[in-house]
C-alpha positions as CSV (number, residue, x, y, z in Angstrom):
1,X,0.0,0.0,0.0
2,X,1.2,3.6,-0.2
3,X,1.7,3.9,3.5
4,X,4.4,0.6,3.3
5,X,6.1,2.5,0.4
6,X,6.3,6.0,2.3
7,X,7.6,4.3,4.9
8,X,10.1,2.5,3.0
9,X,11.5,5.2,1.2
10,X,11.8,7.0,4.5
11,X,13.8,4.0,5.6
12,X,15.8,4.7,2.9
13,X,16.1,8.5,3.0
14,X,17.3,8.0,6.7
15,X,20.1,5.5,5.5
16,X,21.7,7.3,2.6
17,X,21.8,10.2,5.4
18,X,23.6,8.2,7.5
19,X,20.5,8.2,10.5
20,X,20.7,4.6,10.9
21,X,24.2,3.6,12.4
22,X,26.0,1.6,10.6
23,X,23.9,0.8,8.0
24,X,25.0,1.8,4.5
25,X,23.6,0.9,0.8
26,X,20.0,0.4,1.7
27,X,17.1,-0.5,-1.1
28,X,13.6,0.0,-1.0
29,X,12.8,-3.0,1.2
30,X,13.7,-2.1,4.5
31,X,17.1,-3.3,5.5
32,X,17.7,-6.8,5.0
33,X,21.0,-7.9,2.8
34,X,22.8,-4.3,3.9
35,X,26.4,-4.3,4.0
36,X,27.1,-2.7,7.6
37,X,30.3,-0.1,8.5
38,X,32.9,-2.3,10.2
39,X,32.9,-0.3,13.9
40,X,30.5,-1.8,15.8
41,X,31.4,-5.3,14.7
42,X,35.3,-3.9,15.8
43,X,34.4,-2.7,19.1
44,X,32.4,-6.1,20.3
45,X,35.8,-7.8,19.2
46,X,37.6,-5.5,20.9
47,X,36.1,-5.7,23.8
48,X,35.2,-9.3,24.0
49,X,39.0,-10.2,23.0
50,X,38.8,-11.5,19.3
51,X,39.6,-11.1,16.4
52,X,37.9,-10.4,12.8
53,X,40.0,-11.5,9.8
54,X,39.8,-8.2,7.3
55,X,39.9,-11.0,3.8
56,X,40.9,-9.4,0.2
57,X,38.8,-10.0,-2.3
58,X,40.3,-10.5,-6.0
59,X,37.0,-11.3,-8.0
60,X,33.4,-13.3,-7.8
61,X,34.8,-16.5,-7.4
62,X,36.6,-14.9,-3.5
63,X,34.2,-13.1,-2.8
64,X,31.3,-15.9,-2.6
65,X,33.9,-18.3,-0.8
66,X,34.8,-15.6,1.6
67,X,30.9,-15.2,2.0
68,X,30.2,-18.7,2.2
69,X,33.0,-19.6,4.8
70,X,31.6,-16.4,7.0
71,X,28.0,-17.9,7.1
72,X,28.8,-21.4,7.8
73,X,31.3,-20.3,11.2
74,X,28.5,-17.3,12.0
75,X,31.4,-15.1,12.0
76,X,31.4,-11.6,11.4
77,X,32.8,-10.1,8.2
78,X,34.8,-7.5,6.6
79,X,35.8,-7.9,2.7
80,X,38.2,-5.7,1.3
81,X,39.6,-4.4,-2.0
82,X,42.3,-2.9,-2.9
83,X,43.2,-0.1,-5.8
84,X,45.1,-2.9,-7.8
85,X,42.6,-5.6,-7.1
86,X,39.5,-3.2,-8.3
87,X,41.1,-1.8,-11.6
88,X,41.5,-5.7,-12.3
89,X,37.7,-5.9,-11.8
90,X,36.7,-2.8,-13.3
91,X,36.8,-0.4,-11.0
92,X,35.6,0.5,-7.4
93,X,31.9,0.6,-8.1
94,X,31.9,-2.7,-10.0
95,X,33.3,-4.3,-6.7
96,X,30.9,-2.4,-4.7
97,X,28.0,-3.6,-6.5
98,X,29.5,-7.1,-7.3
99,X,29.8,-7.7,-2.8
100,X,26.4,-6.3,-2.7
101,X,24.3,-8.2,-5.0
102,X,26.1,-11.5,-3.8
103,X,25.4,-10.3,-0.4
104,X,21.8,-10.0,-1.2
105,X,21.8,-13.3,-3.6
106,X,22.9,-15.5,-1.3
107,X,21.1,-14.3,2.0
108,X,24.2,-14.6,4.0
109,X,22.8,-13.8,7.8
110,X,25.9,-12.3,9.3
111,X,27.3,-8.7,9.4
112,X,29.1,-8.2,6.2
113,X,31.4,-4.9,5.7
114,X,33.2,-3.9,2.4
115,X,36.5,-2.4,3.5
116,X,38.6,-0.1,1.2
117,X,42.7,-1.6,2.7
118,X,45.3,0.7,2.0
119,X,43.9,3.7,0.2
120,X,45.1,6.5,-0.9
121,X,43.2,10.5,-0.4
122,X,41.6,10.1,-4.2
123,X,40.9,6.4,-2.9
124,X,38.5,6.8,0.0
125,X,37.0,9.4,-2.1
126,X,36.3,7.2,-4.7
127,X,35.1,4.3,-2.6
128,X,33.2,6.8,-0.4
129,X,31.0,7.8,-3.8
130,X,31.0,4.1,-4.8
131,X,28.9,2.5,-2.2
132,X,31.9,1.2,0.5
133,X,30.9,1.3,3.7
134,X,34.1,1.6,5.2
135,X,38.0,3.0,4.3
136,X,41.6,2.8,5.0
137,X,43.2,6.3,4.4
138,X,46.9,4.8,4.0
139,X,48.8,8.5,5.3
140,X,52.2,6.4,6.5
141,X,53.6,7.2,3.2
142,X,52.9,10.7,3.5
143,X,56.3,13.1,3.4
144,X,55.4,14.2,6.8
145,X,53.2,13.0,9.6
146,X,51.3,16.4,9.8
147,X,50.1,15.8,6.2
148,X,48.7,11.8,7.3
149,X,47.0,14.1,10.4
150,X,45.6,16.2,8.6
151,X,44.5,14.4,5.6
152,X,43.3,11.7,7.8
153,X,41.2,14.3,9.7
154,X,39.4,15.5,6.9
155,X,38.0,11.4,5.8
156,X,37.2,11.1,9.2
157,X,34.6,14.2,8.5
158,X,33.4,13.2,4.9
159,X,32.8,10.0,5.7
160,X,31.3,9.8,9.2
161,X,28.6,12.3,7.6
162,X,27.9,8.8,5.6
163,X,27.8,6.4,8.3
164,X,31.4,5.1,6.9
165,X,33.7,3.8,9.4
166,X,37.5,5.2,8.8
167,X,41.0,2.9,9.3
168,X,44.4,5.1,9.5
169,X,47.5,3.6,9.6
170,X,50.8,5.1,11.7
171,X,54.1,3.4,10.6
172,X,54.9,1.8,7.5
173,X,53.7,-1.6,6.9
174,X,56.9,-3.8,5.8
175,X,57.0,-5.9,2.2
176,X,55.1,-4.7,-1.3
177,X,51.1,-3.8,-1.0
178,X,49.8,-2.7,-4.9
179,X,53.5,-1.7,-5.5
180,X,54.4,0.4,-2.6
181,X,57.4,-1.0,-0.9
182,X,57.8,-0.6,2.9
183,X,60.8,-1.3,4.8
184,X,58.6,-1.8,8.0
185,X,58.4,0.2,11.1
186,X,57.3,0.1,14.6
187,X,54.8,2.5,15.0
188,X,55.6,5.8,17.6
189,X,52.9,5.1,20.4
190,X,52.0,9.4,20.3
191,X,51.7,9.8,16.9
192,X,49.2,6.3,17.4
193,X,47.4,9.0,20.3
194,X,47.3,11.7,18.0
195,X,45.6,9.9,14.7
196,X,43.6,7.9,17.3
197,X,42.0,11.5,19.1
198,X,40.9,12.1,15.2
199,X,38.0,10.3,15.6
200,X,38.9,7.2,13.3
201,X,37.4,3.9,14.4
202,X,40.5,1.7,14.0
203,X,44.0,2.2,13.9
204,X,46.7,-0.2,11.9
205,X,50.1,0.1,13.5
206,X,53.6,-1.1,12.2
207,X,54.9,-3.5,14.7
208,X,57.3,-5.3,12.7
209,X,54.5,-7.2,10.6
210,X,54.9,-7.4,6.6
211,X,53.1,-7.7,3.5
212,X,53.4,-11.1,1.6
213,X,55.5,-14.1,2.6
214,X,57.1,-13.5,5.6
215,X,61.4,-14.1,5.6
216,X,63.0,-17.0,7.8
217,X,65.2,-14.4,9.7
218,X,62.3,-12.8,10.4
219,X,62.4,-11.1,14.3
220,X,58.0,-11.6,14.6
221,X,56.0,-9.5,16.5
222,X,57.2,-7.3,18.8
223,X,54.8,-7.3,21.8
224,X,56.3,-4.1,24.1
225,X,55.6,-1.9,21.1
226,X,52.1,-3.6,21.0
227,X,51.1,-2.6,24.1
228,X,52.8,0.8,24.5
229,X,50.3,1.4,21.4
230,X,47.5,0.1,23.2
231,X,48.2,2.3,26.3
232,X,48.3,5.1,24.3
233,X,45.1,4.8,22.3
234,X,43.0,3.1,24.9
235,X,40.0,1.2,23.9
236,X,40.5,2.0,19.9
237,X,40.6,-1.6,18.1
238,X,44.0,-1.8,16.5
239,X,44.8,-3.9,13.3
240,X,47.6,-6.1,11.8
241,X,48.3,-5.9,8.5
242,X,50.3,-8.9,6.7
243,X,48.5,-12.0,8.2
244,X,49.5,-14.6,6.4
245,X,52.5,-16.4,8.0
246,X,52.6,-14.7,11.6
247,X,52.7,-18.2,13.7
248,X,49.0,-18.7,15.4
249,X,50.3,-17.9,19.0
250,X,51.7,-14.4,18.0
251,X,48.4,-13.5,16.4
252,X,46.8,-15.1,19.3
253,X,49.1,-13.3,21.7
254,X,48.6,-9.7,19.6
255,X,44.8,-10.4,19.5
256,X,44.7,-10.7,23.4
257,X,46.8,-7.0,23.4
258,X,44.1,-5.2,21.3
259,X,44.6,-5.9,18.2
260,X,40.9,-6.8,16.6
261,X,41.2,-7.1,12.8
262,X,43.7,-9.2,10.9
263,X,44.2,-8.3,7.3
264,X,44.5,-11.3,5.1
265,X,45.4,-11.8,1.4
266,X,48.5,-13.7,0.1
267,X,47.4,-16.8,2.4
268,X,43.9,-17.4,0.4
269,X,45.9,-16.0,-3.0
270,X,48.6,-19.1,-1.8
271,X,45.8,-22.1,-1.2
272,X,43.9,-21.0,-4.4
273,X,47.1,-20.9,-6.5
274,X,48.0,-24.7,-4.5
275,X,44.3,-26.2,-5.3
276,X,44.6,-24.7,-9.0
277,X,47.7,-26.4,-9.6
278,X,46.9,-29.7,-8.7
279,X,43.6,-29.8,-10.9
280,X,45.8,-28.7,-13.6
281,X,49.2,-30.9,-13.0
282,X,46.5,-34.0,-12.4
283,X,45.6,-33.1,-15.7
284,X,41.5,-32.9,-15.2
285,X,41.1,-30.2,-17.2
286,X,42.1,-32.7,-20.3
287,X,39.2,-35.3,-19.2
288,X,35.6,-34.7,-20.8
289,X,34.3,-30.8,-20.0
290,X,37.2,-30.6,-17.7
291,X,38.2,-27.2,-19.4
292,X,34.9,-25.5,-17.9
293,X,36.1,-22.5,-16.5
294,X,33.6,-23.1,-13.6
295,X,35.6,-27.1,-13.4
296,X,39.0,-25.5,-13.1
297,X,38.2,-22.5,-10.6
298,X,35.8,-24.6,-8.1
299,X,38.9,-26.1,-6.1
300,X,40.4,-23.2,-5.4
301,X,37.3,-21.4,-4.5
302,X,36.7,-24.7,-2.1
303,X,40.4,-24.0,-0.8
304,X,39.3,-20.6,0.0
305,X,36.3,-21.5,2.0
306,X,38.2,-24.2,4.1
307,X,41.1,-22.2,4.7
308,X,38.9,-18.6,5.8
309,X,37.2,-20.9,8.5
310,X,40.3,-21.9,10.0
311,X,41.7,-18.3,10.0
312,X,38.1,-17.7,11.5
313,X,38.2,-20.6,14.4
314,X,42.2,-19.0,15.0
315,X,41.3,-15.6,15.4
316,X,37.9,-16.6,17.9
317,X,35.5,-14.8,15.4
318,X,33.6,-17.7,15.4
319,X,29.5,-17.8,16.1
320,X,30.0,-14.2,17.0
321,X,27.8,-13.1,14.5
């Protein structure tokens, strides 16, 4: 009747104005199959001492497996995309629109956030205007902190008037992210204390983590720098960039420290390149229809799911959802 649909579009209007918290990209029928900001689901983790993995999508094929394997542990989710990943797609709004409609298609019950990771200023802009519902502004390449301060200051304000949570970063992350090479840093607990009195609603500080395949003289984690970072910022979730290969007790360890999302991509880019390769070296392409692009991608998108549970039972995330 006209009353439902005046109330629906007022459902609407108060969404895309940012009146109902957290709740971003609504349609016409109330607010079911919404992708959410990713502070609230942050600040439960933080507080109840667990982690949420942050997991990179490449293309379909991740992100239904990252979808799938977050429905089936009831585990909260963020998805994220980065500049190189969505130019391979097509761009930031074909990845927006892509997470959303498989969002909606596959009923997934569980609080599902679409993360912009490592972004620069244009970036967030961008992603901001393309329907993402929250951004990293990456200002530890800046040439000087003051311009990560205030540039960071200035996403917090655009995109908190859209209900769009905002991640900073203080200290360089180590290894190669889209092409930037960082030598790694541990992060300076003040400058973690200024960033963090800007409002944003998670902070990701160096601490000797990495991008990529971590190296076998690697020194890990270190812990003091962890928690004078913590002291500083208080109750701010934290997160750790360069998941893949930190031993389980470290992340464990940093997770119990305040650290509350854990930024994965080369580890599902690894066991979908592994579960490719043996369809392909087994030589089941060659047999019958075994050439179906749908035949040869399906292990690796199975290799996916398995593997994001595990991360999932690791970092405690799951059936907190």
């Amino acid at each position: 009747c006209l009353d439902d649909i005046r109330e629906q579009t007022n459902v609407y209007a108060r969404v895309r104005r940012g009146k109902i918290s957290g709740v971003i990209g609504a349609t016409l029928q109330e607010v079911s199959f919404m992708l959410v900001n990713a502070a609230d689901m942050l600040k439960k983790a933080e507080a109840g001492k667990y982690g949420l993995g942050a997991f990179n999508t490449n293309n379909l094929e991740w992100t239904l497996a990252i979808l799938q394997a977050a429905e089936e542990a009831k585990s909260p989710l963020i998805i994220q995309c980065s500049a190189g990943a969505a130019k391979w797609m097509g761009g930031f709004k074909v990845c927006a629109d892509m997470v959303k409609a498989a969002v909606e298609a596959t009923g997934v019950t569980v609080p599902v956030a679409l993360h912009l990771d490592h972004g620069t200023y244009e970036n967030c802009l961008e992603c901001i205007e393309a329907g993402f519902t929250s951004v990293m502004y990456d200002g530890s390449h800046e040439e000087t902190f003051q311009i990560n301060l205030d540039r960071t200051a200035e996403i917090v304000k655009i995109a908190h008037e859209k209900g769009i949570s905002v991640e900073a970063e203080v200290g360089g992350i180590g290894g190669v992210e889209d092409g930037i090479v960082g030598q790694g840093e541990i992060a300076d607990p003040d400058q973690c204390k200024q960033i963090a009195a800007l409002g944003v609603d998670f902070l990701a500080c160096g601490i000797g983590n990495i991008h990529g395949v971590y190296p076998e003289d690697w020194a890990g984690l270190s812990f003091d720098a962890l928690a004078a970072i913590k002291e500083a910022v208080g109750d701010l979730p934290l997160v750790l960039h360069g998941g893949t290969g930190i031993p389980v007790d470290q992340i464990q360890k940093a997770i119990s420290l305040g650290v509350s999302k854990i930024n994965v991509n080369t580890d599902l880019q690894l066991v979908f390149a592994a579960a490719t390769r043996e369809y392909i070296e087994a030589g089941k392409d060659l047999e019958g229809k075994g050439f179906d692009p749908r035949k040869v991608l399906k292990p690796g998108r199975e290799a996916i799911v398995a593997r994001t549970k595990e991360l999932m039972e690791e970092f405690g995330s799951v059936n907190k959802a």
